[in-house]
C-alpha positions in Angstrom: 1.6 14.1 32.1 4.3 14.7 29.4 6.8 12.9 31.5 4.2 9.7 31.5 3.4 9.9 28.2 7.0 9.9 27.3 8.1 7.0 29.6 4.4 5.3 28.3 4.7 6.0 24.7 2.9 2.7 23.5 -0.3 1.3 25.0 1.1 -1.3 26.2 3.2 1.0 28.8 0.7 3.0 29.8 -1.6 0.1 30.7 1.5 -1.2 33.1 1.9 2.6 34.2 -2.0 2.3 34.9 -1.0 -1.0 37.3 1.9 0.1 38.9 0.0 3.4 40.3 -3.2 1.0 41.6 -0.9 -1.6 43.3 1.5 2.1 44.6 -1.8 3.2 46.3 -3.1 -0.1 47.3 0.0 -0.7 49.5 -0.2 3.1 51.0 -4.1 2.2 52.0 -3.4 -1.1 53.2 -0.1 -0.1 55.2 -1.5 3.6 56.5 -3.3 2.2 60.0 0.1 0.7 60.7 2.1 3.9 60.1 -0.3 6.2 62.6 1.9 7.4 64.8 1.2 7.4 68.7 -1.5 10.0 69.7 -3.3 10.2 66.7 -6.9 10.2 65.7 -8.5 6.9 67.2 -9.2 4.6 64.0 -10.7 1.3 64.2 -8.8 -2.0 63.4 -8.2 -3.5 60.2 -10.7 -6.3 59.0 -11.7 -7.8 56.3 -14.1 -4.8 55.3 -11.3 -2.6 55.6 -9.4 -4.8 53.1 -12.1 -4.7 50.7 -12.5 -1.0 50.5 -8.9 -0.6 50.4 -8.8 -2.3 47.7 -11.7 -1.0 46.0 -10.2 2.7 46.8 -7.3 1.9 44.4 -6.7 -1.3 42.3 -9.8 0.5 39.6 -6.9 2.6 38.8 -5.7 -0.4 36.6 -8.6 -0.3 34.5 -8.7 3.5 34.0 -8.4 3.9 30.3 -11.7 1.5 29.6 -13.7 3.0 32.5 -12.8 6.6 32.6 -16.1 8.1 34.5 -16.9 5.0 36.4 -13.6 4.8 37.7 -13.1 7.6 40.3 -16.6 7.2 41.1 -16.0 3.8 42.2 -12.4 4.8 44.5 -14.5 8.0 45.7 -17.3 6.2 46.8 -15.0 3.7 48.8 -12.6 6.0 50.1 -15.9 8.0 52.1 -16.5 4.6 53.2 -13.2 4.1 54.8 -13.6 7.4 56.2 -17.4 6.8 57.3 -15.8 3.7 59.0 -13.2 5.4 61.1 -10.6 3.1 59.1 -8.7 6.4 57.9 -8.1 9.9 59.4 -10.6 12.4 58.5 -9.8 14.7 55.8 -9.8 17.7 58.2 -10.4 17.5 62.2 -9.2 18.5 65.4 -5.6 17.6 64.3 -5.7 19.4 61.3 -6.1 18.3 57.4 -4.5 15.1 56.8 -4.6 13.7 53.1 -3.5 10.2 52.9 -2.9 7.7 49.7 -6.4 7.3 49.5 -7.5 10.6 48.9 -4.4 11.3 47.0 -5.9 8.1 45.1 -9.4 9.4 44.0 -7.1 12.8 42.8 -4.8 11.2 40.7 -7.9 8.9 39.2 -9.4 12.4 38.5 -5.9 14.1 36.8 -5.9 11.1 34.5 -9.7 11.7 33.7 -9.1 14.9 32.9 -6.4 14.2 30.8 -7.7 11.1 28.9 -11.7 12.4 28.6 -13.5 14.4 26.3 -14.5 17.7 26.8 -18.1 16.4 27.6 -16.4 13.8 30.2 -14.2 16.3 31.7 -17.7 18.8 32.3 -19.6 16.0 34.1 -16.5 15.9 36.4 -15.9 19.4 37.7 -19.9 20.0 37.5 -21.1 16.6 39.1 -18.3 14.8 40.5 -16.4 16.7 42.2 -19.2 18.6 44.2 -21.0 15.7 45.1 -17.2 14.0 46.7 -16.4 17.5 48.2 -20.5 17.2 49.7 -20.1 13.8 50.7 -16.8 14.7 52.5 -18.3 17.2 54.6 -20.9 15.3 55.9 -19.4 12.7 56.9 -16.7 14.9 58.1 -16.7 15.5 62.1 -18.5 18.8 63.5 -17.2 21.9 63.3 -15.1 20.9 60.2 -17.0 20.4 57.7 -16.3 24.1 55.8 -13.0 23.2 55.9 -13.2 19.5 55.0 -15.4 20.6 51.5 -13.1 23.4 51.0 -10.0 20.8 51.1 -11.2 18.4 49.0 -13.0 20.8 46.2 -9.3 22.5 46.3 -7.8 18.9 45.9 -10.1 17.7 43.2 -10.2 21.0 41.4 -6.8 20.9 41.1 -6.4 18.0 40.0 -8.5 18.6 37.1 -7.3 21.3 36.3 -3.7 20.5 36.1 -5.5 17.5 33.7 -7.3 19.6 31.7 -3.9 22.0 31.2 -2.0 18.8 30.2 -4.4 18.1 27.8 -4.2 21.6 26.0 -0.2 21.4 26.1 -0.5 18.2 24.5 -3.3 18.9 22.0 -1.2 22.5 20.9 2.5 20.2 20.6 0.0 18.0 18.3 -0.9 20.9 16.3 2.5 22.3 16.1 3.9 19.1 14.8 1.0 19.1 12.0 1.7 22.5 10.5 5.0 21.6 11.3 4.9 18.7 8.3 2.6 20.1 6.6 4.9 23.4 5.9 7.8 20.8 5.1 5.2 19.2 2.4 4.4 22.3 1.4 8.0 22.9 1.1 8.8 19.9 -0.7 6.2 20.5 -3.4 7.1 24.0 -4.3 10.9 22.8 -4.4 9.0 19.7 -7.2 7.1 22.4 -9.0 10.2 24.8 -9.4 12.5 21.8 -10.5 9.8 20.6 -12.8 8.6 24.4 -14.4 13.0 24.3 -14.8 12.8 20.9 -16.8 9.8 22.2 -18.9 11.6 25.6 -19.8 15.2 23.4 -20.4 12.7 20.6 -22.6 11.2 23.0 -24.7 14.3 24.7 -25.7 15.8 21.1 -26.4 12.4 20.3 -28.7 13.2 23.3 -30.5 16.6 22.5 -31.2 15.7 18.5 -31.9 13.3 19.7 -34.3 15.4 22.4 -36.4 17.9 19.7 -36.9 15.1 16.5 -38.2 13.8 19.4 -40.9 17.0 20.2 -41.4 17.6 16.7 -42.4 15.1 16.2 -44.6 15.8 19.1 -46.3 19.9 18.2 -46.9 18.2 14.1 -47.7 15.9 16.1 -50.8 19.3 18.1 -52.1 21.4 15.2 -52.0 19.1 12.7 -53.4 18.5 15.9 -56.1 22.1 16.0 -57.2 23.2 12.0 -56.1 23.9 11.5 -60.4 25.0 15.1 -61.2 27.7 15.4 -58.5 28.2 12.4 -56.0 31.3 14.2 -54.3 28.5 17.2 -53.4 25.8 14.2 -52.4 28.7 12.3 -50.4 29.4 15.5 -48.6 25.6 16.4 -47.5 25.1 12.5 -46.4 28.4 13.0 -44.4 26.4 16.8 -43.0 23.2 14.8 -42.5 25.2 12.0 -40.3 26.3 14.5 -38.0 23.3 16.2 -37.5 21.5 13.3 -37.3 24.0 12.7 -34.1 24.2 15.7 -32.9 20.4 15.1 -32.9 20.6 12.1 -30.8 22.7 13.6 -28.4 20.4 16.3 -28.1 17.6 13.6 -27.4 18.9 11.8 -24.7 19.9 15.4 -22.7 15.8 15.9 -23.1 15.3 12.4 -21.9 17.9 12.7 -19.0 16.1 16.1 -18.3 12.7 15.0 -17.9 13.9 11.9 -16.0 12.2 12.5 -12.1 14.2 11.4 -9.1 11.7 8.1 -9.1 13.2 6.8 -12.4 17.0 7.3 -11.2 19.2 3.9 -11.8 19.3 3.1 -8.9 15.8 2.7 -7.6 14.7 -0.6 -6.9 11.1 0.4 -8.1 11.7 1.3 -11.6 10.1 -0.9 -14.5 12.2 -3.1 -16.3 13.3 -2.9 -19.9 9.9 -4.3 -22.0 11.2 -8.0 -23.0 11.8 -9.6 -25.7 11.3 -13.3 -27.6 14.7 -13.7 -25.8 13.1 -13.8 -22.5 11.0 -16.5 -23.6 13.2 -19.7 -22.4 13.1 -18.3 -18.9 9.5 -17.6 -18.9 9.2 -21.1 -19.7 11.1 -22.4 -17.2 9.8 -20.1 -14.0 6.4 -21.9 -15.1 8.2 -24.9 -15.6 9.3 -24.6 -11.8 5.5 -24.0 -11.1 4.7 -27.5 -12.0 3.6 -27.1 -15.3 5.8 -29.2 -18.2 6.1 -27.7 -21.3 8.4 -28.8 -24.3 9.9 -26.0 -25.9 11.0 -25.9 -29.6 12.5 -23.0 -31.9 12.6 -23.7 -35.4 13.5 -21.6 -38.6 16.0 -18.7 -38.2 15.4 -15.9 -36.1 14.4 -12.9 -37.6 14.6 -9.3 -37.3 11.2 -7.7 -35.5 10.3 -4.6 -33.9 10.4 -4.1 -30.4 6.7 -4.0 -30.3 6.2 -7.4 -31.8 8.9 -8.8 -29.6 6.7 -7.5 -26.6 3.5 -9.0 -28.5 5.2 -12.5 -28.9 6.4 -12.3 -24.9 2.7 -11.5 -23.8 0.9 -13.9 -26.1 3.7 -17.0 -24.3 3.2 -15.9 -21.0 -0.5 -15.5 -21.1 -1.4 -18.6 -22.7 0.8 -20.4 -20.2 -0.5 -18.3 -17.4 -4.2 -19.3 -18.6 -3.0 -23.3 -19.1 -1.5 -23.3 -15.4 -4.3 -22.0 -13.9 -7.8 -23.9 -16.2 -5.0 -26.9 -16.6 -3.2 -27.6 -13.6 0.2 -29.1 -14.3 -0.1 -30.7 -17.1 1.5 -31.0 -20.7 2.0 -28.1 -22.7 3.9 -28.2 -26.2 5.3 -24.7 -27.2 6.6 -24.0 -30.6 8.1 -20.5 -31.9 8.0 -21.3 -35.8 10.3 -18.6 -37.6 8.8 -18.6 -41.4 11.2 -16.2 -43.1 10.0 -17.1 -46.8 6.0 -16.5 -45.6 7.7 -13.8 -43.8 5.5 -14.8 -40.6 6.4 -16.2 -37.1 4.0 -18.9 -35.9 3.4 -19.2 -31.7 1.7 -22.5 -30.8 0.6 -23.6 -27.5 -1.9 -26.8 -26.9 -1.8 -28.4 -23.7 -3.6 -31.9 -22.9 -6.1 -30.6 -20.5 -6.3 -31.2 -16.8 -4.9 -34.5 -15.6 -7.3 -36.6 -14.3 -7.9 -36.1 -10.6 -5.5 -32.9 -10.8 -8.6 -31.1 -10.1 -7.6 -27.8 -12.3 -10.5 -26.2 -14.0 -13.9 -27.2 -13.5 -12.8 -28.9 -10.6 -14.0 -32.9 -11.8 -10.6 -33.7 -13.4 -12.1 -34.9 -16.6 -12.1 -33.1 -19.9 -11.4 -29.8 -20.8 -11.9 -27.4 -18.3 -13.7 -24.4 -19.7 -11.7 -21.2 -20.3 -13.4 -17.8 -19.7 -12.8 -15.1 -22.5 -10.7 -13.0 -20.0 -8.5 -13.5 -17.3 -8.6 -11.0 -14.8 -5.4 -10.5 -13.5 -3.0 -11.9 -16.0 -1.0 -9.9 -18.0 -2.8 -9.3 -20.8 -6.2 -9.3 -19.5 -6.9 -12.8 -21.0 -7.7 -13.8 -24.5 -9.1 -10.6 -25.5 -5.8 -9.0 -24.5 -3.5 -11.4 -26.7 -6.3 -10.6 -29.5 -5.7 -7.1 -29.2 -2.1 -7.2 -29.4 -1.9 -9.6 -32.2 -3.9 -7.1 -33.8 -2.3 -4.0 -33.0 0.9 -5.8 -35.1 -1.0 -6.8 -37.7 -1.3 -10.5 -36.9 -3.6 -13.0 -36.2 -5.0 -15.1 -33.1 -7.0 -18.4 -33.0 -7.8 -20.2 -29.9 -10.5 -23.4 -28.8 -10.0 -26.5 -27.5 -9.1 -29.3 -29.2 -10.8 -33.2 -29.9 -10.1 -35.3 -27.4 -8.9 -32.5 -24.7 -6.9 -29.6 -24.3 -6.8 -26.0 -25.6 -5.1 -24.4 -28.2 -3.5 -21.1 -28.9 -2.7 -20.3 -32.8 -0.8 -16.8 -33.3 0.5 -15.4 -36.2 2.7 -12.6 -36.2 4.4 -10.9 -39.7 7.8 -10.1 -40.2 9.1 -7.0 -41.6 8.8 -7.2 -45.5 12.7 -6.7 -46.5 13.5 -3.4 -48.2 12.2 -2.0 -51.2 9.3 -4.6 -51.6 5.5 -3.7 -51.3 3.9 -3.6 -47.4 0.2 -4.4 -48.5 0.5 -8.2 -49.3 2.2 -9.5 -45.7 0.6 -13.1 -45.7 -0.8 -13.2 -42.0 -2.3 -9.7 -42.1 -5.3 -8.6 -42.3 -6.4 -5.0 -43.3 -10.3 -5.2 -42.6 -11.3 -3.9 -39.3 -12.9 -6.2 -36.4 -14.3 -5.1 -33.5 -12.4 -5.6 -30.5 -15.4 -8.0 -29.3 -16.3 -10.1 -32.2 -15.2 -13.7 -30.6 -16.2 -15.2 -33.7 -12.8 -14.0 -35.9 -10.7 -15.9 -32.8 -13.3 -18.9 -32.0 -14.7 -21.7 -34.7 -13.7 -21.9 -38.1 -10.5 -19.3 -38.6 -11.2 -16.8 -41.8 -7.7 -17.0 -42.5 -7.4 -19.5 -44.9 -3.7 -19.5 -44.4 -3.5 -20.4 -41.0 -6.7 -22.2 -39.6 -6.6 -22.9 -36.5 -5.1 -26.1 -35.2 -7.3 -29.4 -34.8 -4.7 -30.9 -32.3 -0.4 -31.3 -32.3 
């Protein structure tokens, strides 16, 4: 059976395998009358009966897999027929014990029972089956030989079975084998990641010590030279040149922790790995991958670019690619104007988008073509969750976020987000923030009249 299942590895294969052994003892039934040699036990003539159960003896073999049970009961019932008919040689006579492809048949429809059937299956076999056949064999077998012809064909069935029933073990234990077999090698695997990472934490923790002796070391040569910057500046000069190098040395020392807790998933060169966060850079080609989705969008930049932290770059990103995301998909492909207003004198940068609506008979949003089509107050899926995403990150920078539809058609997104105040100069009078807390649900500070009087939301372009 090993040898079968390894030339019939698929189902497929073993379903042909299946055939090829029905049509192999299909030709051996239908061919044995004509093989007899001269002398032998007196058989009566093919006919069409004899075709039938010739057929019947062997071609369910094709069908084995869906009809394990019915199967051999179907060739052993048609092979005693054949031999109640006198169409083949009795199993044992006068000439001795002669098993043909038909018997050979019903045994090799019983291997594959075996072999194939649950334990329940393969019980009803050797406890019904096969001593009913080895019964039914005897009685029809001639007088004087029926001992012999039950104990040939309980041997033959029995056999068979059991050389079934042993495949099935030897398969079922090489199963088992190759299942502790990967489990030990996951086993394996994780205690190699749990020594490498217990390593890392051991090597990190030494590192944090050393990062953090050098920052209050820092802070403590910044106090002493900031102490004696007017009585002795050659002193001061040489503690800001001490605090340079440690500040280095305490870079260095950052980026061995950060190489150190790196896992094998974040190496360079794995295709999976997230992408640096982007930036207000990234913005042109966001605008034109949804640009190539069919949605136009005019584009404008004015007032010089100004210095913003990484978070508010990521902020200004999301809040774009949202509100186009949300005007693509309520919308359709319509007209969208996008304007990045750099303020550096309100110290403030302005993100507008208003589109026109969907077009009529685009069939985008509520699916009539006319109008506005409503916008929900998420969208599930985008990256931002929807408006109360881009609300939530406006916020979390300090800025604000004003939103509706506008007269006439279309929607409107309003965002304000401040700008570093330069050096020196106080942090609690950024126009554009607001220092009262809102709940993250409360739609009225983003819907209807804007409380910023600064920046209320726009009417239309």
């Amino acid at each position: 059976m090993d040898l079968m299942d390894s030339y019939a590895g698929r189902r497929a294969s073993r379903a042909a395998l299946d055939t090829g052994l029905a049509l192999l003892f299909t030709a051996g039934s239908v061919a044995l009358p004509a093989t007899m040699p001269p002398g032998g036990p007196v058989l009566r003539s093919p006919d069409a009966l004899f075709v039938v159960l010739a057929l019947l003896s062997a071609l369910p073999l094709a069908v084995h897999r869906r009809f394990l049970l019915p199967v051999p009961l179907v060739m052993a019932a048609a092979v005693a027929a054949l031999q109640g008919r006198h169409y083949i040689p009795q199993l044992s006579g006068p000439e001795g014990t002669s098993i043909g492809p038909a018997y050979i048949g019903v045994a090799t429809a019983v291997f594959l029972t075996a072999v194939r059937g649950s334990p329940r299956t393969a019980t009803l076999l050797v406890a019904v089956f096969i001593p009913a056949a080895a019964v039914v064999e005897a009685v029809l077998g001639p007088s004087g030989h029926r001992v012999a012809t039950l104990l040939a064909e309980a041997v033959l069935l029995v056999a068979a079975w059991a050389l079934g029933r042993l495949a099935r073990a030897r398969a079922a234990t090489r199963d088992q084998a190759l299942e502790r077999a990967a489990a030990l090698e996951h086993a394996q695997e994780a205690n190699a990641r749990a020594a490498v990472m217990e390593e890392r934490a051991r090597i990190a923790r030494e590192l944090h010590d050393i990062v953090a002796h050098n920052v209050s070391l820092m802070v403590v040569q910044t106090i002493a030279a900031d102490r004696i910057q007017d009585r002795d500046g050659d002193k001061a000069h040489e503690l800001h040149g001490t605090i340079e190098e440690t500040g280095r040395a305490t870079v260095t020392e950052l980026r061995r922790l950060l190489d150190v807790l790196r896992t094998e998933d974040e190496a360079d060169t794995d295709p999976s790995r997230e992408p640096p966060q982007p930036t207000i850079e990234a913005v042109p080609a966001l605008v034109e991958s949804v640009r190539a989705a069919g949605l136009a969008v005019d584009f404008t930049t004015t007032g010089p670019p100004a210095e913003l932290p990484a978070g508010s770059h990521l902020t200004v990103y999301r809040i774009v690619q949202e509100a186009l995301t949300n005007t693509l998909k309520h919308a359709g492909h319509t007209r969208t104007d996008l304007t990045l207003a750099w303020e550096p004198e309100h110290r403030r940068l302005t993100v507008r988008l208003c589109d026109d609506g969907p077009l009529p008979g685009d069939g985008a949003g509520n699916g009539t073509g006319d109008g506005a089509a409503p916008r929900p107050p998420t969208l599930p899926g985008g990256p931002g969750h929807g408006l109360v995403g881009m609300r939530e990150r406006v916020g979390a920078v300090g800025g604000s976020l004003h939103t509706g539809t506008r007269p006439g058609g279309g929607y409107c997104v309003h965002a304000v987000v401040p700008l570093p105040a330069p050096a020196g100069s106080p942090h609690d009078d950024r126009p554009g923030a607001d220092t009262r807390h809102h709940s993250p649900h409360d739609d009225s500070r983003h819907e209807g009249h804007s409380p910023y009087a600064r920046h209320p939301r726009p009417a239309g372009r």
